[in-house]
C-alpha positions as CSV (number, residue, x, y, z in Angstrom):
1,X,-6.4,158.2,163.1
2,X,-7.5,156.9,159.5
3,X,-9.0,159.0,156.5
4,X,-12.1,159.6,155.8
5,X,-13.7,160.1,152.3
6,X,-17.1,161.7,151.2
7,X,-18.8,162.7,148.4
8,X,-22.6,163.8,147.4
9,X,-24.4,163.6,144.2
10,X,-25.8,164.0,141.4
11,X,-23.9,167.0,140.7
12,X,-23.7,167.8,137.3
13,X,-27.2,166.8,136.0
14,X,-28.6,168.2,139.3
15,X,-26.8,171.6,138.6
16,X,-28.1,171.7,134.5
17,X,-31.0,170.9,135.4
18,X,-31.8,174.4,135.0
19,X,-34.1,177.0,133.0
20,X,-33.3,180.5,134.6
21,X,-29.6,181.4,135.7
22,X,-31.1,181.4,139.7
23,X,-32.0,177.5,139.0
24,X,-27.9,177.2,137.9
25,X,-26.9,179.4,140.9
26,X,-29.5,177.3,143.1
27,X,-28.4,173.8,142.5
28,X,-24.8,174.8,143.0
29,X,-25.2,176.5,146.1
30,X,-27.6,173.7,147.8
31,X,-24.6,171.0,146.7
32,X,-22.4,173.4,148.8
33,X,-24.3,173.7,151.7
34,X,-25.4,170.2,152.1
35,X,-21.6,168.8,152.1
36,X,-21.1,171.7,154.1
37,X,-23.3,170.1,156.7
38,X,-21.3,166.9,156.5
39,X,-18.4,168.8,157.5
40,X,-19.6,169.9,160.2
41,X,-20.9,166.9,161.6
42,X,-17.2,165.5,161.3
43,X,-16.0,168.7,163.0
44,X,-18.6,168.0,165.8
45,X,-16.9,164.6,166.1
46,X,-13.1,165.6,166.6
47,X,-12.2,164.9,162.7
48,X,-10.6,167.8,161.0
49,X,-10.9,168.3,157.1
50,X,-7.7,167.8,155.3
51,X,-9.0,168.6,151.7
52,X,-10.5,170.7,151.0
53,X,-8.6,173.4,153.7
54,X,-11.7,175.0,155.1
55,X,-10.1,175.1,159.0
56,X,-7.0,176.4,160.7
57,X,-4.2,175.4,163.0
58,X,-7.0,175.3,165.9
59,X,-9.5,173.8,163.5
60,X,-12.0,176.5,163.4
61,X,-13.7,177.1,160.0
62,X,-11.9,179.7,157.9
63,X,-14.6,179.3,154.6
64,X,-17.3,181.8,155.0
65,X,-20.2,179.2,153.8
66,X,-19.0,176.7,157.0
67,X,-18.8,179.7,159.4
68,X,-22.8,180.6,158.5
69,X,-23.4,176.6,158.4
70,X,-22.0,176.1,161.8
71,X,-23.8,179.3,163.1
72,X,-27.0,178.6,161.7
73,X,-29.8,176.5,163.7
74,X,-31.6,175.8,160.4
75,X,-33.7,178.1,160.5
76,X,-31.6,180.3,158.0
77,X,-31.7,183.4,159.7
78,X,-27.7,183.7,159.4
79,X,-26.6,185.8,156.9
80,X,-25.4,183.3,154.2
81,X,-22.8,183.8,151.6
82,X,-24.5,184.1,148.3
83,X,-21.5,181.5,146.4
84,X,-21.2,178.2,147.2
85,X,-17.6,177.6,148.2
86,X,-17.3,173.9,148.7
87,X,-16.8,171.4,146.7
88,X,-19.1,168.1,146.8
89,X,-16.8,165.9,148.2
90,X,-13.5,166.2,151.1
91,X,-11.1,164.1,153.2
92,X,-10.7,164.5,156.5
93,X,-8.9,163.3,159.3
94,X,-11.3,160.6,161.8
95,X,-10.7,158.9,165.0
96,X,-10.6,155.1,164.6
97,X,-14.1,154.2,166.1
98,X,-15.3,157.3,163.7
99,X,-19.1,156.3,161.9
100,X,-19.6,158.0,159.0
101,X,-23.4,157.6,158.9
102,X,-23.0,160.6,161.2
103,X,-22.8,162.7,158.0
104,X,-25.3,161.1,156.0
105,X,-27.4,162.2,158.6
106,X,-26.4,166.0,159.1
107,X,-26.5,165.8,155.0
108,X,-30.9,164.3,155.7
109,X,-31.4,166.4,158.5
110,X,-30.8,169.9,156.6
111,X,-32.5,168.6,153.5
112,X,-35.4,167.5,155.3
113,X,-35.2,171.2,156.7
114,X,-35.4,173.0,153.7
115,X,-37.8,170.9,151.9
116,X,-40.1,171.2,154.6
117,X,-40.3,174.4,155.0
118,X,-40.8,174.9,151.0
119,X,-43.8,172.2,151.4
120,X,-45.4,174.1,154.2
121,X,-45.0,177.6,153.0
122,X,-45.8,176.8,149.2
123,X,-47.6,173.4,148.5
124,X,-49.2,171.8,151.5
125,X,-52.2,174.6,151.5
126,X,-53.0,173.6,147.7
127,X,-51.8,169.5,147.6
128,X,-55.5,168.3,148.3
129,X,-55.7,169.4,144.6
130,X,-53.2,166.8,143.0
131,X,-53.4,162.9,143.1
132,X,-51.1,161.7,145.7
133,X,-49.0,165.0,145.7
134,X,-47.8,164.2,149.5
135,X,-46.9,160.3,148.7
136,X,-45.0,162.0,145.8
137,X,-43.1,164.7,147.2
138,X,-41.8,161.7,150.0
139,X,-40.9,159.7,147.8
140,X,-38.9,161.8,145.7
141,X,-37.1,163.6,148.6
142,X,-35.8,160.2,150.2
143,X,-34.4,159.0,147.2
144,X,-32.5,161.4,145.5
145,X,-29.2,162.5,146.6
146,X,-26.5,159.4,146.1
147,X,-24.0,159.5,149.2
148,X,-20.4,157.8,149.2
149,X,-18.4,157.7,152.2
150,X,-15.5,155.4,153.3
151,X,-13.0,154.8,156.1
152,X,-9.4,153.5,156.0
153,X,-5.6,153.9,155.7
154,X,-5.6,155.0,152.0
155,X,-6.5,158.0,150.2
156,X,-8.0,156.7,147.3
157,X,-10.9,154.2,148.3
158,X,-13.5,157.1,147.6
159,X,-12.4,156.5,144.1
160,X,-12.8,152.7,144.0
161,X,-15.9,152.9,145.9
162,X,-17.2,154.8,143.4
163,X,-17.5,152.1,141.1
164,X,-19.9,150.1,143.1
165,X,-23.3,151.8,142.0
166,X,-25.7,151.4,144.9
167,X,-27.8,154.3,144.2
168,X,-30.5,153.4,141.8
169,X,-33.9,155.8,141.9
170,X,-36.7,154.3,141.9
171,X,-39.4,154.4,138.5
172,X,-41.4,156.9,138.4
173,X,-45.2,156.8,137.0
174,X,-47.2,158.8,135.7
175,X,-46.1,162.7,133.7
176,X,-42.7,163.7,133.8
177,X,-41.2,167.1,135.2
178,X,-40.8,169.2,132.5
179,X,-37.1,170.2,134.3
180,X,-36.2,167.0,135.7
181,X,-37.3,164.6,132.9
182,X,-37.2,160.9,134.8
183,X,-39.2,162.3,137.9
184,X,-43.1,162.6,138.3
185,X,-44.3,165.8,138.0
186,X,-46.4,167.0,141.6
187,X,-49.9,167.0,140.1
188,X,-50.3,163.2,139.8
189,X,-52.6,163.9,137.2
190,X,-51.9,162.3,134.1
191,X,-52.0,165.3,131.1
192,X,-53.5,163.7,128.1
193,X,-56.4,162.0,130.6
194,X,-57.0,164.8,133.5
195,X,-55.3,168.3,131.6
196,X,-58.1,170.3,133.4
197,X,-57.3,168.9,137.1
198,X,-53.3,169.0,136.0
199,X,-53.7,172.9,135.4
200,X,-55.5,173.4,138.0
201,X,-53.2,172.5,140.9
202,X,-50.4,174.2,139.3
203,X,-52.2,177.6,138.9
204,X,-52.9,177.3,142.7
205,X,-49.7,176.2,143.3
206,X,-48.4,179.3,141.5
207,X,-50.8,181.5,143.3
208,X,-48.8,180.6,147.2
209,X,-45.8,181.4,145.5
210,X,-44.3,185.5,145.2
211,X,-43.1,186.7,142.1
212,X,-43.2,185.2,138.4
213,X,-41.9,181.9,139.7
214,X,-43.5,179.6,137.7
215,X,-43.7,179.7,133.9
216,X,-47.4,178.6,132.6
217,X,-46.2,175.3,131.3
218,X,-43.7,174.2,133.1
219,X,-45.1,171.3,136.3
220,X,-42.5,170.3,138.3
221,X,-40.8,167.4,140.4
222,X,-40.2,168.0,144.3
223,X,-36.7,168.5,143.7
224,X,-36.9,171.0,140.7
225,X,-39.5,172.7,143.3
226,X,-37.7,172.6,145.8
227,X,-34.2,174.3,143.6
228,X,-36.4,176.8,142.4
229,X,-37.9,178.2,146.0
230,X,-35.0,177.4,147.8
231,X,-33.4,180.6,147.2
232,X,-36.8,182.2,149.0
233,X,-35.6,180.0,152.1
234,X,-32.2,181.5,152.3
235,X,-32.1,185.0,150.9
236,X,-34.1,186.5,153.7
237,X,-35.2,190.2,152.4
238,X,-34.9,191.6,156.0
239,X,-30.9,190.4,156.1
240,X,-30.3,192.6,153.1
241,X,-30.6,189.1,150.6
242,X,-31.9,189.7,147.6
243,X,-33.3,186.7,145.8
244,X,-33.5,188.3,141.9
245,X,-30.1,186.4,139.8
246,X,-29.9,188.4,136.4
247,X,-31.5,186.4,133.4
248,X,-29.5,185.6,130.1
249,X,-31.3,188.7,128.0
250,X,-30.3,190.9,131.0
251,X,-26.6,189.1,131.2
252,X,-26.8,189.5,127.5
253,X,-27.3,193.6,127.0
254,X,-25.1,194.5,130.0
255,X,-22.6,195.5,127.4
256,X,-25.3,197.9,125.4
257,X,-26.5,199.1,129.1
258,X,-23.1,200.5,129.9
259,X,-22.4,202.0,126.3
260,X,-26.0,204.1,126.3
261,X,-25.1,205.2,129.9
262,X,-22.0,206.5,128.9
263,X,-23.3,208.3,125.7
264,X,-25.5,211.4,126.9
265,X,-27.2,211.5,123.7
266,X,-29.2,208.7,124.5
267,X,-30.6,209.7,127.3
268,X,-33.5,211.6,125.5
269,X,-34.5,208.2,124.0
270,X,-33.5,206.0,127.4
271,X,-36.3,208.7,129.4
272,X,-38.8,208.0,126.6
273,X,-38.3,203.6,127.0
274,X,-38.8,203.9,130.3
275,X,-41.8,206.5,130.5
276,X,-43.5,203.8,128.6
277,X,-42.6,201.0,130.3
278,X,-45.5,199.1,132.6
279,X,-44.2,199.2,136.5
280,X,-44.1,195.2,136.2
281,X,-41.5,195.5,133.8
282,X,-39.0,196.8,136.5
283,X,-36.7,195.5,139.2
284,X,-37.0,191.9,138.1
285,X,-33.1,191.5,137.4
286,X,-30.4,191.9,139.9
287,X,-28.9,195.4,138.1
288,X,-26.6,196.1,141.1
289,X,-24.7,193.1,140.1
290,X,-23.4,195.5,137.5
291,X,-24.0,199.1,137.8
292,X,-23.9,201.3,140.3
293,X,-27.0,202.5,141.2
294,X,-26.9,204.9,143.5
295,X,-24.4,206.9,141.0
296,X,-27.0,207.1,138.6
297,X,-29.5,209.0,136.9
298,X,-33.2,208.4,138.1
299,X,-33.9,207.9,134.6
300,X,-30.6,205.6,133.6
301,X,-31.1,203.9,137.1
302,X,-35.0,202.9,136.1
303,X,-33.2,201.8,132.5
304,X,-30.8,199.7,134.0
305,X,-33.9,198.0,136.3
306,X,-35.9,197.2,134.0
307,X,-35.9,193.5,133.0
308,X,-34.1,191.9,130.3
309,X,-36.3,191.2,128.3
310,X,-37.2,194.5,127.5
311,X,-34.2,195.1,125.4
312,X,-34.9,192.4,122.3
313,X,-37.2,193.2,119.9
314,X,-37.8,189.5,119.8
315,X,-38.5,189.2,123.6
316,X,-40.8,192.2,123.9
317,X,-43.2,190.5,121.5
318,X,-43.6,187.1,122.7
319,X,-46.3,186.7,124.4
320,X,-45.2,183.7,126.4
321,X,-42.3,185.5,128.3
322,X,-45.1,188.1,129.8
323,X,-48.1,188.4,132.1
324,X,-51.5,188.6,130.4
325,X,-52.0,192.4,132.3
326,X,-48.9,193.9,130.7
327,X,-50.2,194.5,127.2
328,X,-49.0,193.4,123.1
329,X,-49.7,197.1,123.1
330,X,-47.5,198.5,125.0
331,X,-44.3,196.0,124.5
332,X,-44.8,196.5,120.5
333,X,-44.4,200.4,121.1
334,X,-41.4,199.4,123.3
335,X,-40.5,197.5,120.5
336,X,-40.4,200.2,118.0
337,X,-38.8,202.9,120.3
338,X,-35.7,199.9,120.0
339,X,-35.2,201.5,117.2
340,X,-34.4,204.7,118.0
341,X,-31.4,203.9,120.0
342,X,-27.9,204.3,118.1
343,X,-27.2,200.5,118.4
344,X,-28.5,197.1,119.2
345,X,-27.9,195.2,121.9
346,X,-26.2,191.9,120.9
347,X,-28.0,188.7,121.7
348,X,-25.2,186.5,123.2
349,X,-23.9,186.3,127.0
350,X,-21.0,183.7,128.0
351,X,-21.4,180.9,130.3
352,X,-17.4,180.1,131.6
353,X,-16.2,176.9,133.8
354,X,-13.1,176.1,135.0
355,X,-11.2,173.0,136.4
356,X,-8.1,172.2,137.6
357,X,-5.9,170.3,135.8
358,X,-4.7,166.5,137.2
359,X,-5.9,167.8,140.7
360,X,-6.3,164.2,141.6
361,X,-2.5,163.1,140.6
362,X,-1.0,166.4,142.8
363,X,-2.9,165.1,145.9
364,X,-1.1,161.8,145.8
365,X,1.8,163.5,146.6
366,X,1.1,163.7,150.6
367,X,4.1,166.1,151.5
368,X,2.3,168.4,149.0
369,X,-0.9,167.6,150.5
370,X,-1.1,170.6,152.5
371,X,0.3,173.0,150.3
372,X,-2.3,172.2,147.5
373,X,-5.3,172.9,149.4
374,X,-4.1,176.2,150.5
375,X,-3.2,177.3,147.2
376,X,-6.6,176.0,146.5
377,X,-8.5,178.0,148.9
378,X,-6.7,180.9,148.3
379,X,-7.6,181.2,144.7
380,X,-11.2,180.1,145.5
381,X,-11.2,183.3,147.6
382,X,-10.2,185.5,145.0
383,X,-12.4,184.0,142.0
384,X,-15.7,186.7,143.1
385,X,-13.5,189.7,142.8
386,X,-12.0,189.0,139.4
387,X,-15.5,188.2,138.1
388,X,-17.4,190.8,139.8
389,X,-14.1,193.1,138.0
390,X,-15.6,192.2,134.5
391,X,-19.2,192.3,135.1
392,X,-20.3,189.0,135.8
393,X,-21.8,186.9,138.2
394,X,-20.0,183.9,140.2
395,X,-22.0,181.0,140.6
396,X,-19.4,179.0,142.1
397,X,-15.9,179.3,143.2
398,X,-15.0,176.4,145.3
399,X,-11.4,174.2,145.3
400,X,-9.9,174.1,141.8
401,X,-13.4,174.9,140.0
402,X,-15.2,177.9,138.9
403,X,-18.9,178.1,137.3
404,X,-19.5,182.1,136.1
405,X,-21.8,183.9,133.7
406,X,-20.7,187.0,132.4
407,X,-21.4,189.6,129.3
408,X,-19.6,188.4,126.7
409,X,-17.3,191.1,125.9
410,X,-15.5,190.1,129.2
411,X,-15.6,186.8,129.4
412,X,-12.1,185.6,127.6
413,X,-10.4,188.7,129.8
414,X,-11.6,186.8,133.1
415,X,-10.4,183.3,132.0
416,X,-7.2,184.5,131.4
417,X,-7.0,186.7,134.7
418,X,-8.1,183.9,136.9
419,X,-6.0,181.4,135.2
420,X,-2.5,183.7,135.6
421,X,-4.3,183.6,139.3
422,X,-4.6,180.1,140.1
423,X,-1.1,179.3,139.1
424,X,0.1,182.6,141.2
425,X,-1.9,181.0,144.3
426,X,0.2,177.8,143.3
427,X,3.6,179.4,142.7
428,X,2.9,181.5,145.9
429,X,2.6,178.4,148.1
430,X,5.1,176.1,146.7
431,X,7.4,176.7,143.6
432,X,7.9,172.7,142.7
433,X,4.2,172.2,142.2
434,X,3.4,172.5,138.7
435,X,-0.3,173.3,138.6
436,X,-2.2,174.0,136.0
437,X,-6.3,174.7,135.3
438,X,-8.6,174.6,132.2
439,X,-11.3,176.7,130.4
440,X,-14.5,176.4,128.7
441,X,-16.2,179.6,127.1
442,X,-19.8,178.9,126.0
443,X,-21.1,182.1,124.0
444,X,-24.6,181.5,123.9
445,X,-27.5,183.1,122.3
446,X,-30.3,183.9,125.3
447,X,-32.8,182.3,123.0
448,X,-31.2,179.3,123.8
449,X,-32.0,177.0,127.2
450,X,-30.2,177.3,129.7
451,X,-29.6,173.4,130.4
452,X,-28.1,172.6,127.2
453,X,-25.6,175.6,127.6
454,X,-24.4,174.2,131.0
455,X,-24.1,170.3,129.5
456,X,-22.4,171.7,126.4
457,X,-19.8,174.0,128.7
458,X,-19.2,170.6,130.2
459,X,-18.6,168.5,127.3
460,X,-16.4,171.4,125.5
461,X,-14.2,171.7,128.4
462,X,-13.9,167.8,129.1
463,X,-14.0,166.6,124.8
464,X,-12.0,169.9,123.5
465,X,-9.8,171.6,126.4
466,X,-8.8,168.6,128.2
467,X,-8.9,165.9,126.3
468,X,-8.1,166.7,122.4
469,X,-5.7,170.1,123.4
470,X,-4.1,168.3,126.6
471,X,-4.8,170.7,129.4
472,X,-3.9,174.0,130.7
473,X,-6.3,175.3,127.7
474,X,-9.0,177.2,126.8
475,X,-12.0,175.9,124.4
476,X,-14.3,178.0,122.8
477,X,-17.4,177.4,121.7
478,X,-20.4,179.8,120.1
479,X,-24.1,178.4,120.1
480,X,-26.5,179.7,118.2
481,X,-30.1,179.4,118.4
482,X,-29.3,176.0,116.5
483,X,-26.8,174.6,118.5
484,X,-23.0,175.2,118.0
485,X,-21.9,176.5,114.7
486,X,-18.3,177.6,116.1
487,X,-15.9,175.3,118.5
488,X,-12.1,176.4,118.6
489,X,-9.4,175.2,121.3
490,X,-6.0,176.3,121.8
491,X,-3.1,176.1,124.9
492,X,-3.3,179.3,127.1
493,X,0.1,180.2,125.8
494,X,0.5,179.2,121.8
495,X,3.3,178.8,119.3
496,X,3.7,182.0,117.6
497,X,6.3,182.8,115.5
498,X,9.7,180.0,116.0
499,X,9.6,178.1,118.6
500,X,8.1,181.5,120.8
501,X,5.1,181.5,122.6
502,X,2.3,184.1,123.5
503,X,-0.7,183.9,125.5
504,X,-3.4,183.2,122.8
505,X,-5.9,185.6,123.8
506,X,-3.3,188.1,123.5
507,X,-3.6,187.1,119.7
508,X,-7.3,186.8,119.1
509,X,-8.2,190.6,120.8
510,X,-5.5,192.1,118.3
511,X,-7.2,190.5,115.4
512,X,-10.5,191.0,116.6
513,X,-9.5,194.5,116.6
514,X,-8.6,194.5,113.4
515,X,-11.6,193.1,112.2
516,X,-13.4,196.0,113.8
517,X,-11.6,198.5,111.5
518,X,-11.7,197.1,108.5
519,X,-8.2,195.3,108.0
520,X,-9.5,192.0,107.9
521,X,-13.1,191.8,106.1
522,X,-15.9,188.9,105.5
523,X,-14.7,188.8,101.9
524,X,-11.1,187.9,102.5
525,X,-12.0,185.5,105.3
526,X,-14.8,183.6,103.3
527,X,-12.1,183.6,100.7
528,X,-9.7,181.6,102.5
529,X,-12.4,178.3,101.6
530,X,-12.0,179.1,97.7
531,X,-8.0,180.0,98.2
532,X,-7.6,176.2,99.9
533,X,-10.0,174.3,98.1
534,X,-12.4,171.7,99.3
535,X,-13.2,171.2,103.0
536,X,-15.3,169.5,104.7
537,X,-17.1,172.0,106.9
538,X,-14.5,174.6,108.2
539,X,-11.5,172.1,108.2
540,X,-8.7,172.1,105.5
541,X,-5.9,170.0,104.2
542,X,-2.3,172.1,104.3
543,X,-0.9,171.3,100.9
544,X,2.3,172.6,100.7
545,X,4.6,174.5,103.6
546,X,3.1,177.3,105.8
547,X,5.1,179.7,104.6
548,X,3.8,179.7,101.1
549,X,0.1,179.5,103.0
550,X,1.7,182.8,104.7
551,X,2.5,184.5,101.6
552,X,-0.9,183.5,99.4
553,X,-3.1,185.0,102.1
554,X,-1.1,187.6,103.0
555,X,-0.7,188.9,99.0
556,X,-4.9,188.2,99.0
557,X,-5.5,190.4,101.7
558,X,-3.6,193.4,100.3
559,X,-5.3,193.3,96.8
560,X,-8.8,192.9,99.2
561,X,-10.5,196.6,98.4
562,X,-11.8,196.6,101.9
563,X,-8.6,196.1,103.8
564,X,-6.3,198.8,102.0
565,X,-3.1,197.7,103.7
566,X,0.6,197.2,102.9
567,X,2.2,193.9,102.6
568,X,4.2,193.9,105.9
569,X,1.2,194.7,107.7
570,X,-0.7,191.6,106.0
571,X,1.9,189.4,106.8
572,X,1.5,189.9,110.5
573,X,-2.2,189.9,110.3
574,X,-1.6,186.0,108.3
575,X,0.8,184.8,111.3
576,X,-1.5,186.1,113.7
577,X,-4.5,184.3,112.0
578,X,-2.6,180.6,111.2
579,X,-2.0,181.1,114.9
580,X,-5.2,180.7,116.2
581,X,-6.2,178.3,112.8
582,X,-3.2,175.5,112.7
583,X,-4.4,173.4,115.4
584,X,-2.0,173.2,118.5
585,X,-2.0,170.7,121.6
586,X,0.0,169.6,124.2
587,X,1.5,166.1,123.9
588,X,1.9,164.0,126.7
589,X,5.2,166.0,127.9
590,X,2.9,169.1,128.1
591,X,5.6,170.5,124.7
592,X,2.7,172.8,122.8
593,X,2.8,170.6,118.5
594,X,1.5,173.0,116.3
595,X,0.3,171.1,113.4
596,X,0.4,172.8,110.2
597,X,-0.8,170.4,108.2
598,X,-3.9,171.3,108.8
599,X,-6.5,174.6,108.6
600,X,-9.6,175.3,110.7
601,X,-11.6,178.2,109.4
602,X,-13.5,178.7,113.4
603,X,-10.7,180.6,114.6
604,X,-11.2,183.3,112.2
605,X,-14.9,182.8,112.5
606,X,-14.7,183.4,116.2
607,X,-12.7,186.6,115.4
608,X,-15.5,187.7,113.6
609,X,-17.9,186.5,116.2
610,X,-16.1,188.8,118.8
611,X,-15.5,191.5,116.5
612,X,-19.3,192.0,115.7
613,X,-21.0,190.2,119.2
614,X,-22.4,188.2,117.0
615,X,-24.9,191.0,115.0
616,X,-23.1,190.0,111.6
C-alpha cells in the first residue's frame, strides 16, 4: 500500500469571487463536491481515505455530502446536503499499481456534468447571439481547475509538489468578467466597439434564466455562470431544495426583525409596510433560515419575507437594486413609513472563518493520525447547529475550517462556542493532543461587496490572528463603507488582572454593556487620545507604569458628567478596557505577553461599535 495525496484549486479566489452570499455558498459547495467525486473514484478503486475520516471500519462513507455523491448518477436528483463538508484536498490509502488520473477524471466527468447542463438549459438557445460564445465557454471550462495528486511512501509530497506550478491559464482576449476579472466575458463582443450587440446577448441570456439572476451590468465568464446557476442544478424545488441564500441587507436586519416581532406595538406599523409593499418585493430571501414561520403572524410572516432590501432607507431608493415595474413611488413611501418604526435597523452583518491551528504539524504525528481526523469530523458535524443556534447561516463546515455569515449581534457568541467545541471534539478523542483553532470576525457594512469582505476575513485571520497574535485567537475587524476603520486581535483567553486569565469576549460584552447604559460615554473614550497625547492613528506610546495609566482614566471617568459612577466601579471598568487595549500575543511557547507599553484606542472603538451596531 502507499499514500496517496490530492488537492483541487483555486480555492480561495474561486470562493471570493463572489457578489451575492449564494455565489460564496456556491463556490464552496462545488469545491466540496468535486473532491468529493475524487473520493469516490478512489473508494471505487479499493483505496480508503485516511484524512480527511469520511469512512468507517467497513469503509462505507459516514459524511452526508459522500453518501449523496456516491448515490447520485449525476443527474442530481439525490437529495444533497445544502453545506459542503469536505475539504479540497485528502490522503488516502492506494494499492501499489493505483493511477491517480482515475480522479482527475471523476473530478472532469462531474464538472463537465454540471456545466453542461447549465449550457443547455440557460445559454445554448441564445449563444448564436455572441461572438464565439461556444469556443469560449470550452475553453474556459478545460482550463480552469488546477489538480495536484501524488503517490508514494511519505506523507508530505503533496506539499513539495505543490511548489512545482504547472497550472498556468491561458490569456484571455477580449472584455473581462466583471466577477472573474482575468477571464473573457461570454458575449465576445468587445464593449467600447459592439456595446449594442454586448447588451444584447446578455438581456437574452437573462431572459432563459428564473428569477433576478443577473444584475443589468454585470456579463460574466463560464465559470462565474456556471457558480451562479449551479445552485438551480442542485436544489431541485420538487426535493424540498430551496435555492434563495439570504442577502447581506437581509443578514443584516435579522436582529431588528426579531426585536419588532417581539414588540406588539409594532405590529400596527409592520401591517401597514407590508400592505404597501409590491408582491415582487416578497420571498426573495431565505427567512426560514431564521424565523419560524409557521409560528407566525400572517402579517409578521409576510414582514419577515420580504426582501432585504426593503428595510434601508438607502436600499429602497436606489434604483439599481430594483426591477423597472416596481415603482420610485412606491419604495419612497416604503421609505418614509421606515420611519415610523421605534428603531432602525443597523446596517452591518458579520462574515466569520475559522481555521485550525498547526493542523499540518499534528498530522505528522502518525500514531495520532487517526485520532485527529475523528476529532475533526466530529466537530465538523456539529458546526451547523451551533450556527443555525445564533441565527446564521453555515456556508461551510468541513475538517478544521468553518466559513459562516451571521447577524452581527451573534457572531462573537458563536466563535467562542465553536472554538470551546473544537477543542472538546479534541480533548474528547485524545487528551495529549493539544489542538487549537483561530478566528476572523469581519463586521461589514451590506453596502460593501461581498468579495472584498471574504479576501479581507482571509487576510485578518492569516496577518492578525495567526501571525502577529500567535494562534488560538480571535481578530476583529469592522469595515465600513470605506474599507476597515477598526482591526483589534487578542488570544481567546487574555491576561486579566496578575498573571489570571479570562476568555476575552467575556470582557468586551461586559463593557459593551456598559457602554449601553451610560457608564462608559463617547466623551471619556475620545478623551483617552488628549489624556495620552500624540498618536498616530489609534495607537499610543505607554509613558509611565499601567497602574498610573489605571488610576488617570479611572479618576477621568468619575468626574465624566455622563458616567456618574464611583471610583471602585471605574477602576474595574479601566482594567477591563486596558485589557482588551494593551496588545497581547502568544510567543513562540504559546505563554499569552501582554505588552503595556503600548495603547490601541480599536478596542474601545469596537466596544462602541458593538454597543451601538454601528448607528453611532
Amino acid at each position: 500500500m502507499q499514500y496517496f495525496q490530492f488537492t483541487l484549486g483555486p480555492v480561495q479566489s474561486f470562493v471570493a469571487q463572489a457578489r451575492r452570499t449564494r455565489d460564496f455558498w456556491a463556490g464552496s459547495f462545488m469545491l466540496s463536491y468535486l473532491t468529493g467525486q475524487a473520493m469516490l473514484a478512489v473508494k471505487k478503486d479499493g483505496g480508503k481515505i485516511v484524512f480527511p475520516v469520511v469512512q468507517d471500519e467497513k469503509g462505507v462513507f459516514i459524511d452526508l455530502l459522500l453518501q449523496a455523491i456516491e448515490k447520485d448518477r449525476g443527474d442530481f436528483n439525490t437529495l444533497f446536503p445544502k453545506i459542503g463538508s469536505i475539504p479540497n484536498r485528502f490522503l488516502a490509502e492506494v494499492s501499489n499499481d493505483f493511477n491517480g488520473k482515475c480522479c482527475v477524471e471523476a473530478v472532469d466527468h462531474a464538472w463537465q456534468g454540471i456545466a453542461g447542463k447549465i449550457w443547455e438549459e440557460y445559454v445554448a438557445p441564445v449563444a448564436s447571439l455572441g461572438s464565439g460564445t461556444d469556443e469560449i465557454w470550452n475553453r474556459q471550462i478545460q482550463n480552469f481547475w488546477d489538480i495536484s495528486w501524488v503517490y508514494g511512501e511519505e506523507t508530505d509530497l503533496l506539499d513539495r509538489r505543490k511548489n512545482w506550478r504547472s497550472h498556468i491559464p491561458p490569456e484571455e482576449p477580449g472584455d473581462k468578467c466583471t466577477l472573474m476579472g482575468n477571464w473573457q466575458d461570454l458575449s465576445g463582443y468587445v464593449r467600447r466597439a459592439e456595446k449594442p450587440k454586448q447588451e444584447a446577448f446578455w438581456k437574452a441570456v437573462n431572459h432563459e434564466i428564473p428569477g433576478r439572476d443577473l444584475h443589468h451590468d454585470e456579463r460574466l465568464c463560464s465559470i462565474a455562470f456556471i457558480k451562479r446557476l449551479f445552485p438551480y442544478v442542485l436544489m431541485n424545488e420538487e426535493l424540498g431544495r430551496a435555492v434563495s441564500y439570504p442577502s447581506t441587507p437581509y443578514l443584516a436586519a435579522v436582529p431588528w426583525l426579531s426585536s419588532i416581532m417581539s414588540d406588539t406595538t409594532e405590529h400596527g406599523t409592520v401591517q401597514k409596510f407590508v400592505s404597501a409593499a409590491y408582491y415582487k418585493m416578497f420571498g426573495h430571501e431565505n427567512s426560514t433560515a431564521f424565523f419560524k414561520k409557521n409560528d407566525l403572524d400572517i402579517n409578521i410572516g409576510k414582514f419577515v419575507d420580504l426582501d432585504g432590501n426593503c428595510f434601508f432607507k438607502s436600499t429602497l431608493e436606489n434604483d439599481e437594486l430594483w426591477p423597472d415595474d416596481i415603482s420610485l413611488e412606491c419604495r419612497r413611501h416604503m421609505a418614509g413609513m421606515l420611519k415610523e418604526f421605534k428603531t432602525e435597523a443597523a446596517p452591518f452583518y458579520a462574515l466569520l472563518i475559522m481555521d485550525g491551528d498547526h493542523i499540518g504539524s499534528l498530522l505528522t504525528q502518525k500514531d495520532k493520525r487517526i485520532g485527529i481526523s475523528r476529532a475533526l469530523s466530529n466537530f465538523g458535524g456539529k458546526v451547523e447547529e451551533i450556527i443555525n443556534e445564533h441565527k446564521g447561516i453555515t456556508v461551510y463546515a468541513g475538517g478544521d475550517d468553518v466559513l459562516a455569515l451571521l447577524p452581527m449581534d451573534r457572531a462573537m457568541e458563536a466563535a467562542a462556542e465553536l472554538r470551546s467545541c473544537y477543542t472538546k471534539c479534541f480533548s474528547d478523542e485524545d487528551e495529549s493532543i493539544k489542538a487549537t483553532i483561530s478566528a476572523a470576525i469581519v463586521y461589514a457594512h451590506q453596502h460593501a461587496p461581498l468579495r472584498q469582505i471574504i479576501t479581507e476575513a482571509h487576510r485578518v485571520l492569516d496577518e492578525e490572528a495567526k501571525e502577529k497574535t500567535g494562534r488560538d485567537a480571535l481578530a476583529v475587524a469592522v469595515w465600513k463603507t470605506g474599507g476597515t476603520v477598526i482591526s483589534w486581535s487578542a488570544p481567546w483567553e487574555v491576561r486579566h488582572a496578575g498573571d489570571g486569565t479570562v476568555l476575552v469576549i467575556r470582557i468586551i460584552s461586559s463593557l459593551a454593556s456598559q457602554y449601553g447604559s451610560k457608564q462608559i460615554s463617547n466623551s471619556w473614550l475620545y478623551g483617552i487620545r488628549r489624556l495620552l497625547g500624540n498618536s498616530r492613528g489609534n495607537e499610543f506610546e505607554i509613558n509611565g507604569d499601567v497602574k498610573e495609566l489605571q488610576q488617570l482614566l479611572a479618576a477621568e471617568l468619575v468626574r465624566n458628567r455622563e458616567a456618574n459612577i464611583g471610583i471602585m466601579q471605574a477602576k474595574k471598568i479601566v482594567q477591563n478596557l486596558l485589557t482588551v487595549c494593551l496588545p497581547q500575543q502568544r510567543n513562540i511557547e504559546g505563554i499569552i505577553v501582554r505588552n503595556e507599553k503600548k495603547f490601541s484606542l480599536d478596542g474601545g472603538l469596537l466596544i462602541k461599535f458593538l454597543a451601538t451596531k454601528g448607528v453611532a
